[in-house]
N, CA and C atoms of all chains as a GROMACS GRO file, in nm:
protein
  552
    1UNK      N    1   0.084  -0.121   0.000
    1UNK     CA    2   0.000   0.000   0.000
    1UNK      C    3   0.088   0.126   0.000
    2UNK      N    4   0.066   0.233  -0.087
    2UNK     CA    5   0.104   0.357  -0.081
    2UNK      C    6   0.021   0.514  -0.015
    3UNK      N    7   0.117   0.534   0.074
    3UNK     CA    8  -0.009   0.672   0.154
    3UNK      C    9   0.070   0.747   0.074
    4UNK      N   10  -0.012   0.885  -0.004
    4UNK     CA   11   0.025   0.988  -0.012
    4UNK      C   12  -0.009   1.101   0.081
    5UNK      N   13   0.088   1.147   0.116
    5UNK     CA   14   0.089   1.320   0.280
    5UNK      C   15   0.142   1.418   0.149
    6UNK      N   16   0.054   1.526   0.238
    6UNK     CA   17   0.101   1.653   0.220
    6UNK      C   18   0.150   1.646   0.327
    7UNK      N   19   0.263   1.746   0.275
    7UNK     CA   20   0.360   1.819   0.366
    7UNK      C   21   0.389   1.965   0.371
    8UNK      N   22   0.416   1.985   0.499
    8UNK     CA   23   0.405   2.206   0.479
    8UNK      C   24   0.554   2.202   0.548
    9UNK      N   25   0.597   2.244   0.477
    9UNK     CA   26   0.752   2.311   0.554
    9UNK      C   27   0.812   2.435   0.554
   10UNK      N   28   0.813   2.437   0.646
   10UNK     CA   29   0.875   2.581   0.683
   10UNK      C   30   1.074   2.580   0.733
   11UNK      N   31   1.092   2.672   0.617
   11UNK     CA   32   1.228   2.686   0.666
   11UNK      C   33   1.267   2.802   0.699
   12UNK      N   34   1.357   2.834   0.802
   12UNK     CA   35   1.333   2.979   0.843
   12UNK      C   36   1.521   2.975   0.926
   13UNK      N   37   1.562   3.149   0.897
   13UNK     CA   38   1.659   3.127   0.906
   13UNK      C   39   1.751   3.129   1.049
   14UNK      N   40   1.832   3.104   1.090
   14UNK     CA   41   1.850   3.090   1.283
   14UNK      C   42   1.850   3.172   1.302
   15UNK      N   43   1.850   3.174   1.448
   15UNK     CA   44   1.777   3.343   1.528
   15UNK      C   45   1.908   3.369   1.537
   16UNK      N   46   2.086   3.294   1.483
   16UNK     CA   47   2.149   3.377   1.553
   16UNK      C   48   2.229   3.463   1.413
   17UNK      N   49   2.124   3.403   1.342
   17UNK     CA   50   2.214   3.473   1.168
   17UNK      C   51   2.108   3.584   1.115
   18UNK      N   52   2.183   3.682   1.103
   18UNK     CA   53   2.117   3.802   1.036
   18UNK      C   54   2.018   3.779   0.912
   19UNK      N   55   1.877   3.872   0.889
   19UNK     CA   56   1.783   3.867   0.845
   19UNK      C   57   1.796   3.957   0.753
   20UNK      N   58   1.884   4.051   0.648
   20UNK     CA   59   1.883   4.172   0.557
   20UNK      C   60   1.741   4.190   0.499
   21UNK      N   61   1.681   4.095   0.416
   21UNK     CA   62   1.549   4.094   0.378
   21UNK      C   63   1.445   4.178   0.490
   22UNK      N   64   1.436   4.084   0.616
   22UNK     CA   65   1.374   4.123   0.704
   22UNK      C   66   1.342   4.273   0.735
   23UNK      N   67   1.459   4.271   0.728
   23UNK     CA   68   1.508   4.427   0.832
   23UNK      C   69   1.476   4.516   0.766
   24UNK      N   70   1.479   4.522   0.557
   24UNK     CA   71   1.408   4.606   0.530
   24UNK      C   72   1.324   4.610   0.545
   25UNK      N   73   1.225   4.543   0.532
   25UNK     CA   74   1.087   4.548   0.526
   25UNK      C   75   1.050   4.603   0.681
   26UNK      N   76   1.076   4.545   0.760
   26UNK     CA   77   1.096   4.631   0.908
   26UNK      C   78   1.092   4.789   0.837
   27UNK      N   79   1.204   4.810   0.835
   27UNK     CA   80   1.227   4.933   0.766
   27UNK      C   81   1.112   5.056   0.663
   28UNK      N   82   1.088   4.932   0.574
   28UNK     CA   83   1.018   5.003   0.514
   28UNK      C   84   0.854   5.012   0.514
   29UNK      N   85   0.824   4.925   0.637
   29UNK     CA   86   0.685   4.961   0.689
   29UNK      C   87   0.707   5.066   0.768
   30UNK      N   88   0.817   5.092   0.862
   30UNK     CA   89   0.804   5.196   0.952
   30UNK      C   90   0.804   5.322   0.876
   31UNK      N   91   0.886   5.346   0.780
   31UNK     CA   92   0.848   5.445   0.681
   31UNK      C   93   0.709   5.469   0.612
   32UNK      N   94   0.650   5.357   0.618
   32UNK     CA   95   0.499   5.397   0.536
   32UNK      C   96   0.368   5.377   0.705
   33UNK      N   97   0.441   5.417   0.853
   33UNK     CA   98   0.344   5.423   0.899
   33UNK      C   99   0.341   5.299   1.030
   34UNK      N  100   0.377   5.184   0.982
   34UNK     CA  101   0.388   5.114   1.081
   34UNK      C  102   0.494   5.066   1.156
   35UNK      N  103   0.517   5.182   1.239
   35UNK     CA  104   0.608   5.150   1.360
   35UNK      C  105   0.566   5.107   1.472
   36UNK      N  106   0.436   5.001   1.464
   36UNK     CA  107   0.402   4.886   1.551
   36UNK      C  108   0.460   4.759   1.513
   37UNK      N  109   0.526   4.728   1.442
   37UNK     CA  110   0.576   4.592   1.358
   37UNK      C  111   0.743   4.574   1.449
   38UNK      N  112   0.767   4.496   1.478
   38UNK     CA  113   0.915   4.450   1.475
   38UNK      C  114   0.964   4.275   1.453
   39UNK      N  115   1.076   4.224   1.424
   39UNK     CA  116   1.154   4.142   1.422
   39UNK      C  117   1.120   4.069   1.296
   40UNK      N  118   1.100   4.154   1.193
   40UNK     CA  119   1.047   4.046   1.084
   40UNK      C  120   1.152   3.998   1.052
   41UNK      N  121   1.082   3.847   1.073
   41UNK     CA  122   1.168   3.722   0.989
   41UNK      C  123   1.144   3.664   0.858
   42UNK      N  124   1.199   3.680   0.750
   42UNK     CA  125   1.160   3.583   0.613
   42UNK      C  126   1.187   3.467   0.607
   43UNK      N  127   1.099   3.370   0.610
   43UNK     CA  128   1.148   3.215   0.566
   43UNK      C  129   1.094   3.162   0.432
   44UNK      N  130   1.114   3.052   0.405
   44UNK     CA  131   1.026   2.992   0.277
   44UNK      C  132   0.938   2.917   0.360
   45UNK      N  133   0.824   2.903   0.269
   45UNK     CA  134   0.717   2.755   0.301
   45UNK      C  135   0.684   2.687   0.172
   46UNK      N  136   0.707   2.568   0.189
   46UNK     CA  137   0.702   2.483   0.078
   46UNK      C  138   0.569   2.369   0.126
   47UNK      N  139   0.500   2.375   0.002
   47UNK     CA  140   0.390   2.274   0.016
   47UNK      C  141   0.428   2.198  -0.076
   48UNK      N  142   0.444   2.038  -0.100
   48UNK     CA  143   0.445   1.935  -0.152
   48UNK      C  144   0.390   1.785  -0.148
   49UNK      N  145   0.341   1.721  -0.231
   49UNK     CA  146   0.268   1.554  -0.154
   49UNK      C  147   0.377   1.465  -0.216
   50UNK      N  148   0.410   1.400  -0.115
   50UNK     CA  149   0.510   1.250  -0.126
   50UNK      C  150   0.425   1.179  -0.046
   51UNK      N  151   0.470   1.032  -0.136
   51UNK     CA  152   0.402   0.879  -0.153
   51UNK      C  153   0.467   0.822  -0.106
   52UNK      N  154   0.447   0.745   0.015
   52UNK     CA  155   0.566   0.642   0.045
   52UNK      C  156   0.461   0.538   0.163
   53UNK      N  157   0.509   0.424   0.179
   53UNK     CA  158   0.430   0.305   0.224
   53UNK      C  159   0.401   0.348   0.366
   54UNK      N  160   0.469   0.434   0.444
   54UNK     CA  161   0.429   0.457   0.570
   54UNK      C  162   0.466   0.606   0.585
   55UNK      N  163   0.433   0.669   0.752
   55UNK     CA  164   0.472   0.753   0.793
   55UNK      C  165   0.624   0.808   0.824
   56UNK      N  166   0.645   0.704   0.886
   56UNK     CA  167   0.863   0.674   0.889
   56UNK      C  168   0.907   0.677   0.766
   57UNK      N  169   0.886   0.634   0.688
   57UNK     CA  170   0.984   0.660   0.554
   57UNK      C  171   0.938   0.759   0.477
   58UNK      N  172   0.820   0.837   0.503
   58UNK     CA  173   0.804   0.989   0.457
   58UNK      C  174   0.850   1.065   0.551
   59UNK      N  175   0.900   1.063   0.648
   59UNK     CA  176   0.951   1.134   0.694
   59UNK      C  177   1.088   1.112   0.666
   60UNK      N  178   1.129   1.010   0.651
   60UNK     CA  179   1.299   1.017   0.660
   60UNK      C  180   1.324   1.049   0.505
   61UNK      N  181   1.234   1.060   0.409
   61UNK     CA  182   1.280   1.102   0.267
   61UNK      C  183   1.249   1.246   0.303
   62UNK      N  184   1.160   1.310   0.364
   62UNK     CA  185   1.166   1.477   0.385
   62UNK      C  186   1.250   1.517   0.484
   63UNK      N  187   1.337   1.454   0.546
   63UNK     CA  188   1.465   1.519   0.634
   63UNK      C  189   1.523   1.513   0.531
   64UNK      N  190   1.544   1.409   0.445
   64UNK     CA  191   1.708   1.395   0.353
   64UNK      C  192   1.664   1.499   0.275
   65UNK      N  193   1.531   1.539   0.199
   65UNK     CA  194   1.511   1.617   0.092
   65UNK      C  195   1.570   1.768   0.156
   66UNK      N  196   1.451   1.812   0.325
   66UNK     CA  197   1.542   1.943   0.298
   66UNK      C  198   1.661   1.950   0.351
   67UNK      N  199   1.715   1.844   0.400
   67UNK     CA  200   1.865   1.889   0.417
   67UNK      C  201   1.957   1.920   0.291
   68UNK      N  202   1.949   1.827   0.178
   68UNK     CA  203   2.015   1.851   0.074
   68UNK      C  204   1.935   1.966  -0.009
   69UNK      N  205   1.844   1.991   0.001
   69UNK     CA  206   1.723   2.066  -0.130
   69UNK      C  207   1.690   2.185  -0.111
   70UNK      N  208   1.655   2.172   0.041
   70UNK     CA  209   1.530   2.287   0.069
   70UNK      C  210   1.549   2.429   0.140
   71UNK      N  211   1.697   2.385   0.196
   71UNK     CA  212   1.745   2.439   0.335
   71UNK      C  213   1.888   2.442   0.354
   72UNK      N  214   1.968   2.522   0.363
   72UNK     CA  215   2.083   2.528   0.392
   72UNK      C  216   2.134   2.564   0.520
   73UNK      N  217   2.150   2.379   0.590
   73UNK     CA  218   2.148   2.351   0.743
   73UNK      C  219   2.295   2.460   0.789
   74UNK      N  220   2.368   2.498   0.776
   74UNK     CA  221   2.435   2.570   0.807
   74UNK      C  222   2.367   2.710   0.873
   75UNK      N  223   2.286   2.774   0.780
   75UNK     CA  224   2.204   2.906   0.856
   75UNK      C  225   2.066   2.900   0.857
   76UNK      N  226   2.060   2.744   0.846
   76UNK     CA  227   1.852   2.740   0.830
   76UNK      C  228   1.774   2.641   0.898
   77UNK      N  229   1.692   2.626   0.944
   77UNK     CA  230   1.617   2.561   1.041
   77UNK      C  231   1.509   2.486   0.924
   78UNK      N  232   1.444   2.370   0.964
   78UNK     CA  233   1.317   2.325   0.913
   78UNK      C  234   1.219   2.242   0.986
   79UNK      N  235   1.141   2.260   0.936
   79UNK     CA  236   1.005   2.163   1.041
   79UNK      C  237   0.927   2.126   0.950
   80UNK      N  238   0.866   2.057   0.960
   80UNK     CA  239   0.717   2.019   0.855
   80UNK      C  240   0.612   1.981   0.901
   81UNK      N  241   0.480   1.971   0.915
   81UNK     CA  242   0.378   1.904   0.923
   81UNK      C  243   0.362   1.788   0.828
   82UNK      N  244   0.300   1.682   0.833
   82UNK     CA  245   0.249   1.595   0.740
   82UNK      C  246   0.073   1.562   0.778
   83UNK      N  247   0.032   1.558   0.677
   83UNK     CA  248  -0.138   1.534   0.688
   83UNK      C  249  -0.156   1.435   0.539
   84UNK      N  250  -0.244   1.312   0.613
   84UNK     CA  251  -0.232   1.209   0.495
   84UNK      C  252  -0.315   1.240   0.451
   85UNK      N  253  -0.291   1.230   0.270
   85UNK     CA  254  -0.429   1.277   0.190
   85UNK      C  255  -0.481   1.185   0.130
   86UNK      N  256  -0.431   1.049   0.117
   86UNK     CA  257  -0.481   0.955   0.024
   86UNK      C  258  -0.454   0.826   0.062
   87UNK      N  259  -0.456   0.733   0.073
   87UNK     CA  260  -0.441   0.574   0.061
   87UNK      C  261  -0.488   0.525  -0.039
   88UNK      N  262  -0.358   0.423  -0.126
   88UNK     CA  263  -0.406   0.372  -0.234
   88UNK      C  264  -0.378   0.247  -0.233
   89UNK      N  265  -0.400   0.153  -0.274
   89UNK     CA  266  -0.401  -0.017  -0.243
   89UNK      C  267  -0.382  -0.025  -0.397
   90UNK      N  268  -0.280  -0.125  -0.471
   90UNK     CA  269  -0.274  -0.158  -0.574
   90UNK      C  270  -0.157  -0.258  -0.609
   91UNK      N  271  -0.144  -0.323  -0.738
   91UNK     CA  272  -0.014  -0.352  -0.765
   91UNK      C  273   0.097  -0.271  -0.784
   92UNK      N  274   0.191  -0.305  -0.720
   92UNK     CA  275   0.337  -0.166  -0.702
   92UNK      C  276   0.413  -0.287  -0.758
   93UNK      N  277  -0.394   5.001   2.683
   93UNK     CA  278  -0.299   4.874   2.705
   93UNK      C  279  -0.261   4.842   2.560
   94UNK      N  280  -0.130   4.786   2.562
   94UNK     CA  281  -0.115   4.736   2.429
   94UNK      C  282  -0.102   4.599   2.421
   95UNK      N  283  -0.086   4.545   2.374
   95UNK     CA  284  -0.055   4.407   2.344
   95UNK      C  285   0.044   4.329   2.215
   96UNK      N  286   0.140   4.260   2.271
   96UNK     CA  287   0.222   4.214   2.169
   96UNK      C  288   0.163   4.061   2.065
   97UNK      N  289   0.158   4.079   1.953
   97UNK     CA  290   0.133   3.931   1.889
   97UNK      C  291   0.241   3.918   1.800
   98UNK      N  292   0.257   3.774   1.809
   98UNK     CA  293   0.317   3.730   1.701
   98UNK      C  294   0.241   3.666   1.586
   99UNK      N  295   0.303   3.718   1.490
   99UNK     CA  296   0.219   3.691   1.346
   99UNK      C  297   0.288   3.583   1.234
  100UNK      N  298   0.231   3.497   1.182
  100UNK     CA  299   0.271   3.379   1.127
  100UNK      C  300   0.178   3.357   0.983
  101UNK      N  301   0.282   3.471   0.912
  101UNK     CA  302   0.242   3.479   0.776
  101UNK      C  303   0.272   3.377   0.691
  102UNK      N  304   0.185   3.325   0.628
  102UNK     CA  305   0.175   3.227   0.453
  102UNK      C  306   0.152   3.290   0.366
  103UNK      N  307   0.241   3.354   0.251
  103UNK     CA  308   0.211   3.404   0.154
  103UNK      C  309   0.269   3.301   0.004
  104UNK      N  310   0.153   3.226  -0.005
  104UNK     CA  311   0.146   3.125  -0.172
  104UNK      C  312   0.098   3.177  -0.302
  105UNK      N  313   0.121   3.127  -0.400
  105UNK     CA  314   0.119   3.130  -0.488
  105UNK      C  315  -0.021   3.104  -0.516
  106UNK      N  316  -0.105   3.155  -0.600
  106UNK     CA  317  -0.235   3.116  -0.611
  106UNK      C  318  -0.263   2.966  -0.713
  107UNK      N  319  -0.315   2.918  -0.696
  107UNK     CA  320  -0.328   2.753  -0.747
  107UNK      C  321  -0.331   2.799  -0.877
  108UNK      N  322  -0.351   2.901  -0.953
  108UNK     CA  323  -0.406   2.927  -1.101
  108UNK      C  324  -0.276   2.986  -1.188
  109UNK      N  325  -0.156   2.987  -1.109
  109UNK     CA  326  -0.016   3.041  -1.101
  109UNK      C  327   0.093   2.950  -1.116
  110UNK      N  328   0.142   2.939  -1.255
  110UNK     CA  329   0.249   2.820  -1.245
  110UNK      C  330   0.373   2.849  -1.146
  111UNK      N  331   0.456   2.774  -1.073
  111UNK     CA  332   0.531   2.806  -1.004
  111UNK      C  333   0.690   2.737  -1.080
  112UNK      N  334   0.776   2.828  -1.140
  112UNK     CA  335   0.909   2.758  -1.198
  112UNK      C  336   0.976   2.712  -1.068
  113UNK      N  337   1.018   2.761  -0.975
  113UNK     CA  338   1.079   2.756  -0.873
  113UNK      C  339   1.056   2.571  -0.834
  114UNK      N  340   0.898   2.568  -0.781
  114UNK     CA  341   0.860   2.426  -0.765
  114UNK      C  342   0.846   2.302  -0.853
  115UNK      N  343   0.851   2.372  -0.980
  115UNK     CA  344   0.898   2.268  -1.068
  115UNK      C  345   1.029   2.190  -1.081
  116UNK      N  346   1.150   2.333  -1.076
  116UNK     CA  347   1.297   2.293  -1.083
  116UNK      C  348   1.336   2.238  -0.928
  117UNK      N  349   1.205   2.255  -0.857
  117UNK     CA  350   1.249   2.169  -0.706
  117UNK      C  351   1.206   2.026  -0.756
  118UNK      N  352   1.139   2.003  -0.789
  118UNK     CA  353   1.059   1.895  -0.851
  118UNK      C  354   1.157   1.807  -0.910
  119UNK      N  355   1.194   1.856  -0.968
  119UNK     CA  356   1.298   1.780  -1.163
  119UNK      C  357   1.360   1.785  -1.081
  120UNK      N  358   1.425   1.864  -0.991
  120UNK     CA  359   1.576   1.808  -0.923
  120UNK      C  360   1.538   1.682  -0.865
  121UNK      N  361   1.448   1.682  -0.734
  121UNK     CA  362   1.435   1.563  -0.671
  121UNK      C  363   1.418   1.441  -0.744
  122UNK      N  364   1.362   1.456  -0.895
  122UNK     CA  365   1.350   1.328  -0.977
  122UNK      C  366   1.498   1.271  -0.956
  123UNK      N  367   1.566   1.379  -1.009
  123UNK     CA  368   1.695   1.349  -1.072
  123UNK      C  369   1.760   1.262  -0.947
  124UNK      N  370   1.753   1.344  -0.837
  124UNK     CA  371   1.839   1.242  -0.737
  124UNK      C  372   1.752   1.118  -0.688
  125UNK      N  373   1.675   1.094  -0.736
  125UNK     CA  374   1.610   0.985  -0.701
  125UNK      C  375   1.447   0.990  -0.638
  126UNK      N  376   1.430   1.078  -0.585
  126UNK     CA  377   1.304   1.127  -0.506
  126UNK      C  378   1.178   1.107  -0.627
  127UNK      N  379   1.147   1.043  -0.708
  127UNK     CA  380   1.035   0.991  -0.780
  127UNK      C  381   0.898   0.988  -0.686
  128UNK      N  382   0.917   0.983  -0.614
  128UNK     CA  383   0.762   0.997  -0.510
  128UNK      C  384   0.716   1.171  -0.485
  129UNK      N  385   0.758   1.236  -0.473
  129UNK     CA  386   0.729   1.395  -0.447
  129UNK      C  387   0.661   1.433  -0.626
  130UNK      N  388   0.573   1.511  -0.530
  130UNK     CA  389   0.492   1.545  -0.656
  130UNK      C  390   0.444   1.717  -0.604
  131UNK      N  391   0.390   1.818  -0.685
  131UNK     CA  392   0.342   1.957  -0.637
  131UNK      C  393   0.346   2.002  -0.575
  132UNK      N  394   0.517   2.039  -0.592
  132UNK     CA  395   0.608   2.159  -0.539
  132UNK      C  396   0.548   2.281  -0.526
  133UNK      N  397   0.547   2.362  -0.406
  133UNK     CA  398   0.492   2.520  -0.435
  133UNK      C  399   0.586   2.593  -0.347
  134UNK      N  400   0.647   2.677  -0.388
  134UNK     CA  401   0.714   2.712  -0.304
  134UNK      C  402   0.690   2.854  -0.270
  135UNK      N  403   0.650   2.868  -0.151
  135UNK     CA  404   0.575   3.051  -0.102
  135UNK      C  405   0.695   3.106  -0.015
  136UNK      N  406   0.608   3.182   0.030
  136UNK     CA  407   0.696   3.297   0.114
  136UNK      C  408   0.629   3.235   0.353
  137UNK      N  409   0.727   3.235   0.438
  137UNK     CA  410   0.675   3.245   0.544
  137UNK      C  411   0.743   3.356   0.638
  138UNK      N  412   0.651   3.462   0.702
  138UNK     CA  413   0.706   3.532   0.768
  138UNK      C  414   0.709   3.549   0.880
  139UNK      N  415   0.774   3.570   0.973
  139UNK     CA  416   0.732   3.566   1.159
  139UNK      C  417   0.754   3.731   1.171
  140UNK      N  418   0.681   3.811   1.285
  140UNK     CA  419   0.697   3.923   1.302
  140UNK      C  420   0.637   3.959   1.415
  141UNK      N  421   0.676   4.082   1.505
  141UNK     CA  422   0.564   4.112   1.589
  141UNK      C  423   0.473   4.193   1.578
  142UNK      N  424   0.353   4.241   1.624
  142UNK     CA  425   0.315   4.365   1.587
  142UNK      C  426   0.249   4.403   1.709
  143UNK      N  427   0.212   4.507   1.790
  143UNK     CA  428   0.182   4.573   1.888
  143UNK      C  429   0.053   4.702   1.862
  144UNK      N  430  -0.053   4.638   1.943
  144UNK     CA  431  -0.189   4.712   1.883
  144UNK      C  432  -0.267   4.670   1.972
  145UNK      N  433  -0.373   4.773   2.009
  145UNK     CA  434  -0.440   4.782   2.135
  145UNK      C  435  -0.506   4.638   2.175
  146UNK      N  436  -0.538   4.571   2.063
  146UNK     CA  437  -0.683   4.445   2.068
  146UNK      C  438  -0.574   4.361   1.850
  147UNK      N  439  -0.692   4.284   1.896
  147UNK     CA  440  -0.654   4.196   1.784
  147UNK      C  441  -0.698   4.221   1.661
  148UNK      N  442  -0.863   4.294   1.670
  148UNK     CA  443  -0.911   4.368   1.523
  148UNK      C  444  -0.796   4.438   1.502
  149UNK      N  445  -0.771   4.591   1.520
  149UNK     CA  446  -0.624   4.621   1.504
  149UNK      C  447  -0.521   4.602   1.489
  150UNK      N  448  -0.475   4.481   1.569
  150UNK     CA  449  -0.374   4.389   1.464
  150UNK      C  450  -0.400   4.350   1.331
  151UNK      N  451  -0.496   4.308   1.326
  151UNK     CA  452  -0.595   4.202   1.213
  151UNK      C  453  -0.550   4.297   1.078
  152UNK      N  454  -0.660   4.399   1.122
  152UNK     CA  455  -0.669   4.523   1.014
  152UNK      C  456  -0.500   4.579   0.968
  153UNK      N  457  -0.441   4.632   1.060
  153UNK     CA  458  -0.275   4.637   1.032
  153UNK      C  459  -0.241   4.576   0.941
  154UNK      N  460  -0.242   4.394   0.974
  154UNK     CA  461  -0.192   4.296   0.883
  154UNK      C  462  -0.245   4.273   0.776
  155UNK      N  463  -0.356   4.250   0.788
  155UNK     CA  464  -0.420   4.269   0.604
  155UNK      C  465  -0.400   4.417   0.558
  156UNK      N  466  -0.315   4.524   0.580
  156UNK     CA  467  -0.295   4.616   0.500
  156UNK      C  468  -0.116   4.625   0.493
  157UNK      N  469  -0.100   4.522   0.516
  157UNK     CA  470   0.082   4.530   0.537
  157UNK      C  471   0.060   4.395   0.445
  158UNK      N  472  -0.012   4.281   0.472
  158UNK     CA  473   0.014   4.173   0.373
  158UNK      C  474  -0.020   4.224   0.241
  159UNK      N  475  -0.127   4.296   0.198
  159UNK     CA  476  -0.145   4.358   0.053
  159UNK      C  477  -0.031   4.432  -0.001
  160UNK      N  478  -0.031   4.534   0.075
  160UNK     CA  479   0.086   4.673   0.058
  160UNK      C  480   0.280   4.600   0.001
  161UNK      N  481   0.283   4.534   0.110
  161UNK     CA  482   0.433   4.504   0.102
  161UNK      C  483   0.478   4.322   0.109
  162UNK      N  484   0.394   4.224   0.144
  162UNK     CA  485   0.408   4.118   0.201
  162UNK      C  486   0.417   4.037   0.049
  163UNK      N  487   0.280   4.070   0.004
  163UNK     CA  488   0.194   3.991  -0.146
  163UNK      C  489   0.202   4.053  -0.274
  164UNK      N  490   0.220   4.004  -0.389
  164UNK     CA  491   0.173   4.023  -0.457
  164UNK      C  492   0.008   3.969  -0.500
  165UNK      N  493  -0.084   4.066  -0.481
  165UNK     CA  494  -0.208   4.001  -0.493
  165UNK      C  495  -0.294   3.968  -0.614
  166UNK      N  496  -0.186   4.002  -0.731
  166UNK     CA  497  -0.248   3.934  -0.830
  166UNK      C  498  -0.212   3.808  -0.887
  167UNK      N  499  -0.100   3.763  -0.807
  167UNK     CA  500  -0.073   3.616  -0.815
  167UNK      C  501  -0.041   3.497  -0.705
  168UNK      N  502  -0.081   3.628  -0.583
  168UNK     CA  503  -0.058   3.512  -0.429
  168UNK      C  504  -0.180   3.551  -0.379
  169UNK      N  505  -0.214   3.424  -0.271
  169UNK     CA  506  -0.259   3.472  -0.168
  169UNK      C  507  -0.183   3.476   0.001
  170UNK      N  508  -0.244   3.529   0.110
  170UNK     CA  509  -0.154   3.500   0.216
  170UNK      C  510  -0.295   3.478   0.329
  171UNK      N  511  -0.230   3.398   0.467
  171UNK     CA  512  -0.250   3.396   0.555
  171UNK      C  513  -0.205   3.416   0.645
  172UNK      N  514  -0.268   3.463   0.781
  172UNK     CA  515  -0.148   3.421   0.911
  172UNK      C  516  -0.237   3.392   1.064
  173UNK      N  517  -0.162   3.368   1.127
  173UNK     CA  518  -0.180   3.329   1.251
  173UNK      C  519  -0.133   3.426   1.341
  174UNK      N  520  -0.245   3.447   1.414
  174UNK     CA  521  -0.183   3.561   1.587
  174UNK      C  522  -0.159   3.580   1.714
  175UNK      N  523  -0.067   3.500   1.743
  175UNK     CA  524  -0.063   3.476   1.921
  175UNK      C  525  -0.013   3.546   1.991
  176UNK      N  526  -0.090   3.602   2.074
  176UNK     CA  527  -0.064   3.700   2.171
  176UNK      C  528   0.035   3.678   2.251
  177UNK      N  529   0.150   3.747   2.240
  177UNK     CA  530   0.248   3.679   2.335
  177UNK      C  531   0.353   3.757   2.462
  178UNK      N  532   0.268   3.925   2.528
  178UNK     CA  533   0.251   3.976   2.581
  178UNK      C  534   0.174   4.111   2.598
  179UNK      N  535   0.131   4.124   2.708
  179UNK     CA  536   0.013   4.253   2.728
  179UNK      C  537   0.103   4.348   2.821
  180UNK      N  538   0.095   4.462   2.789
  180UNK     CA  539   0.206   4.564   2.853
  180UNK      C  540   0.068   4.650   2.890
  181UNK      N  541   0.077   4.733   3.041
  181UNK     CA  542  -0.013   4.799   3.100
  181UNK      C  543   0.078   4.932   3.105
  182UNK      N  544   0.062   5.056   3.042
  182UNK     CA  545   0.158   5.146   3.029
  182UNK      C  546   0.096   5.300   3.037
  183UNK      N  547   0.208   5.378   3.026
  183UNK     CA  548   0.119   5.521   3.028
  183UNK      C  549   0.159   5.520   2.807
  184UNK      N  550   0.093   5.562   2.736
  184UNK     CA  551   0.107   5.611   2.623
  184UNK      C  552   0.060   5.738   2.558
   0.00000   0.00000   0.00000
């Protein structure tokens, strides 16, 4: 049997490495007014569905994916949710 | 009183919007082997604080900061999330 999950991942960059993106936009809301805003952080979020026979081995193909793919473990963090969307029963 | 939230922006691509980015995430993962991943999307996620008397006011803030500067709204949409994550009792 094959489950297909969505997956939501969020990669976002460490709290102890500088944000340039961020900071403008910080920046340039306070210029248009909102100097209620602080610490914006930019990350990516990636939505994707992978197929794999269980929960454990979709997960261990989405660590390997964003470590090599998604995320550059040196200054980036990741997490994901998974939510199963399908079960399919067939010849594989 | 003011109150601090943290805000947990999703800004995607609208489903009607091809995404190159999630494709060439896509074709890569073929290439190294990842044949199970299928509809790549790859958005934007932002963390931030914002400080405003009550949460309509936050609310309102953020849907005029996600239009203005966050989105492009003729080819994304966005969401976010708001957790209050201190109340300051002050003179202002």
């Amino acid at each position: 049997m094959q489950i297909k999950y969505l997956a939501k991942i969020f990669v976002t960059l460490r709290t102890s490495v500088l944000d340039p993106a961020g900071v403008a936009v910080q920046s340039g809301l306070k210029q248009t007014g909102y100097d209620n805003v602080e610490q914006v952080r930019i990350g990516k979020y990636i939505e994707l569905t992978i197929t794999a026979p269980d929960e454990m081995k979709a997960r261990r193909d989405l660590n390997q994916i964003c470590d090599q793919m998604l995320s550059n473990p040196v200054i980036e963090n990741y997490r994901f949710d998974l939510i199963e969307v399908e079960s399919q029963t067939g010849v594989f």
